[in-house]
N, C-alpha and C positions, 0 to 999 in steps of 0.2 A: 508875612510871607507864608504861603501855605505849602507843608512839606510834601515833596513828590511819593508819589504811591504805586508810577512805574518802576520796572526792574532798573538795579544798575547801569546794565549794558547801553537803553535808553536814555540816559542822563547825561552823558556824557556831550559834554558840551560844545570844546573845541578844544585844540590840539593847541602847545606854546613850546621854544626849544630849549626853554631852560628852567631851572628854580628862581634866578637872580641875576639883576645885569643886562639886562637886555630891553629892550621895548614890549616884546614878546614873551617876557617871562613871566612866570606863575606870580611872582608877587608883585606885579606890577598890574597885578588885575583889580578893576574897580570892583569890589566885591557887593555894594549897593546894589547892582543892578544883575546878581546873579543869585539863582533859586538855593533857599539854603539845603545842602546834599545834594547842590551840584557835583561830575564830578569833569574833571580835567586830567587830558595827556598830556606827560612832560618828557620829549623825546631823550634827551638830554640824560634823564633816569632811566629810561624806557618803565616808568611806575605810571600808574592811574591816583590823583589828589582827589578827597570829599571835603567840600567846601561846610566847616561847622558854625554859623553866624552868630550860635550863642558863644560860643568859646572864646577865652582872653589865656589862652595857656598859652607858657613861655616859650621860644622858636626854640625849636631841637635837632640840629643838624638835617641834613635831609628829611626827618620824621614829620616837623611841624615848622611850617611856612607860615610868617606873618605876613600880611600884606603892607605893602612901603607906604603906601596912601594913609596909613592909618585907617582905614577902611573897618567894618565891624568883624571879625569872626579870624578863626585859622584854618589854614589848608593841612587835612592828617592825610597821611599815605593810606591807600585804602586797598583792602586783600577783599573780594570777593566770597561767600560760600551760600551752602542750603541745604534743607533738610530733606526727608523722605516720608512721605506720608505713613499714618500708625496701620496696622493690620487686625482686619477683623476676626471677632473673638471663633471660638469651634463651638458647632452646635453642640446639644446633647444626646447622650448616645440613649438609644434604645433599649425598652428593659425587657430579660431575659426573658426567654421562654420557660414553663410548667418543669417539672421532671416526672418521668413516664412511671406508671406505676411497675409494683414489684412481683414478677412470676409468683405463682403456686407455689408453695412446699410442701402438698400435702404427701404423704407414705404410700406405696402400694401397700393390700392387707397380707398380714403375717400366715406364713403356709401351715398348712393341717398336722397336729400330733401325729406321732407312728402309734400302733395297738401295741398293746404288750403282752411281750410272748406268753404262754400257757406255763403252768407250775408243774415239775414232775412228778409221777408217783412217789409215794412216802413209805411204799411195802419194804417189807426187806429184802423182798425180790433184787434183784439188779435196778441201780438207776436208771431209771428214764433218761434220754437224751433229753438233754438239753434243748426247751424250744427256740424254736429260731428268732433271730432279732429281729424284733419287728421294723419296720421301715424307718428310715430316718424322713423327717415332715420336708416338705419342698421349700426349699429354701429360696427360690428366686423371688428377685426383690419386684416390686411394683413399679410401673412404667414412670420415668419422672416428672413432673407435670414443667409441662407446655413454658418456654419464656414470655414473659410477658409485654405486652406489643408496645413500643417506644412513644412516648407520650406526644403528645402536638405541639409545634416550636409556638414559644411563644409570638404574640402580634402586636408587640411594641415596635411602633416608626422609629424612622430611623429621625435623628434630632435636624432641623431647620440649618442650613448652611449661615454660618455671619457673616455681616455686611461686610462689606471689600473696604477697606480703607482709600480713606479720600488719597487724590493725586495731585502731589506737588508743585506740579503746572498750569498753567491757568489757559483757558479758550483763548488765542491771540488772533486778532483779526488785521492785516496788513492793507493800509490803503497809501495808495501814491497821491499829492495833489498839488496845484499850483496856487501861492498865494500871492497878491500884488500886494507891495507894503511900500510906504512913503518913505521919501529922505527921511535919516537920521543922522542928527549931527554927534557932536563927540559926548559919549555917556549919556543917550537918550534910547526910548524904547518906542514901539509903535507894538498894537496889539488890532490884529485883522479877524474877520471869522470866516471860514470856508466849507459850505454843506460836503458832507461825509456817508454815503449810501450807508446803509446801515448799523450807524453810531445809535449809543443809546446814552440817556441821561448819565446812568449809572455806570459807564465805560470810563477808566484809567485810560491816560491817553499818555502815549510815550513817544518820544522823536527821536530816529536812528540818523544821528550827525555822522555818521561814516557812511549811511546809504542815501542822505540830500544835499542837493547842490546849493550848500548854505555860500555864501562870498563872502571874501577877505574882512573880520572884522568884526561880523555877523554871528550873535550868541542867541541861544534859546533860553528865554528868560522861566516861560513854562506852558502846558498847553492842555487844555480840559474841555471834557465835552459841557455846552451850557445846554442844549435838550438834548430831543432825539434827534437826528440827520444832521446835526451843527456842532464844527470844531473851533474853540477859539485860542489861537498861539499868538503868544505876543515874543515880538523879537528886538534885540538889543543892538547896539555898538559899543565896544569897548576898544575901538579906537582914535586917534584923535583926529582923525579927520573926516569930514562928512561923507557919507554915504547914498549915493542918488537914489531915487524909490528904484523898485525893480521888481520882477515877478520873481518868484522862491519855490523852487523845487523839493517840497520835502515828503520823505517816507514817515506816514505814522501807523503806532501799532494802538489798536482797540483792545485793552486787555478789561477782561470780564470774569 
């Protein structure tokens, strides 16, 4: 049995109203002839079961469903989740620009000495006056030299943006198609194949049992593309009474 590789949602098989007891209940289901990780609605729970074929774990109240038939595998209640793609790294940043060189310091030149005044007579005449003080030197300071002009920003790039991280969802391609498949009597399968515009070898192929007009009885065993443009589904009975051929309305999804 090769495991499915469509989403969840796709898997789901068909609908029964109970765990147990019933004709219609979960564990009265021929598990032979059902994809292992299929999964099944039990209205009854209002829960979704995934069918494990390898499993021989002991029944556990509503949790794990043996099948009555002795059939292989158990039915686990099954929860749903997913994850979110990783986010690309930051570029690196650009490197700095220069720093601008540094103004002048030089001095204006130092102003001129004063003369010095003349000495007085040394007669014993009267003193000479005192000569006069000679000038004091000019003290104004020298112009301050010029700032100096701000250097050129450096021309380092700016760093390369990181890749986007991948996204969690995959390209789904939705086609509708009509298959014609033979009587099937009780626990038998027939497998038909139906060209698909634009299938590729390499397409997961998934069946939305809530959006095809599957009939009473009538299970999806599983369904894969075998080249390009060709779908091959094979479909089941899991009831006990035969089934007359008929043409089969189903929705499949192209995932890539």
């Amino acid at each position: 049995m090769v495991r499915p590789k469509s989403p969840p949602a796709l898997r789901i098989l068909l609908t029964v109203s109970t765990l147990a007891g019933a004709d219609d209940a979960l564990e009265a289901i021929n598990t032979t002839l059902v994809m292992d990780r299929g999964i099944v609605a039990v209205v009854a729970e209002n829960s979704l079961y995934m069918l494990r074929r390898e499993s021989a774990a002991s029944p556990s109240g509503s949790d794990i469903i043996a099948p009555a038939s002795g059939s292989p595998g158990r039915w686990f209640k099954y929860s749903p989740g997913g994850s979110t793609g990783a986010t690309g790294s930051t570029g690196s940043a650009g490197a700095a620009g220069a720093t601008g060189a540094t103004g002048a310091t030089t001095a204006g030149p130092t102003g001129a000495t004063g003369s010095t005044g003349s000495t007085g007579a040394t007669t014993a005449g009267p003193t000479g006056s005192t000569g006069s003080t000679g000038a004091t030197g000019a003290t104004t300071a020298g112009p301050t030299g010029g700032t100096g002009s701000t250097g050129a920003t450096g021309a380092g790039s700016t760093g390369a943006t990181g890749a986007t991280g991948a996204t969690g969802a995959a390209n789904n391609t939705i086609r509708d198609v009509d298959i014609v498949f033979g009587a099937l009597g009780p626990n038998t399968n027939d497998e038909q194949s139906v060209a698909v515009a634009g299938a590729l070898s390499s397409d997961y192929v998934g069946v939305s049992t809530t959006d095809s007009g599957l009939p009473l009885g009538y299970f999806i065993s599983h369904a894969r593309c075998q080249n390009n443009g060709t779908v091959s589904v094979r479909i089941g009975n899991n009831s006990a009474a035969t089934i007359a051929g008929q043409t089969v309305a189903l929705r499949l999804a192209l995932i890539r």
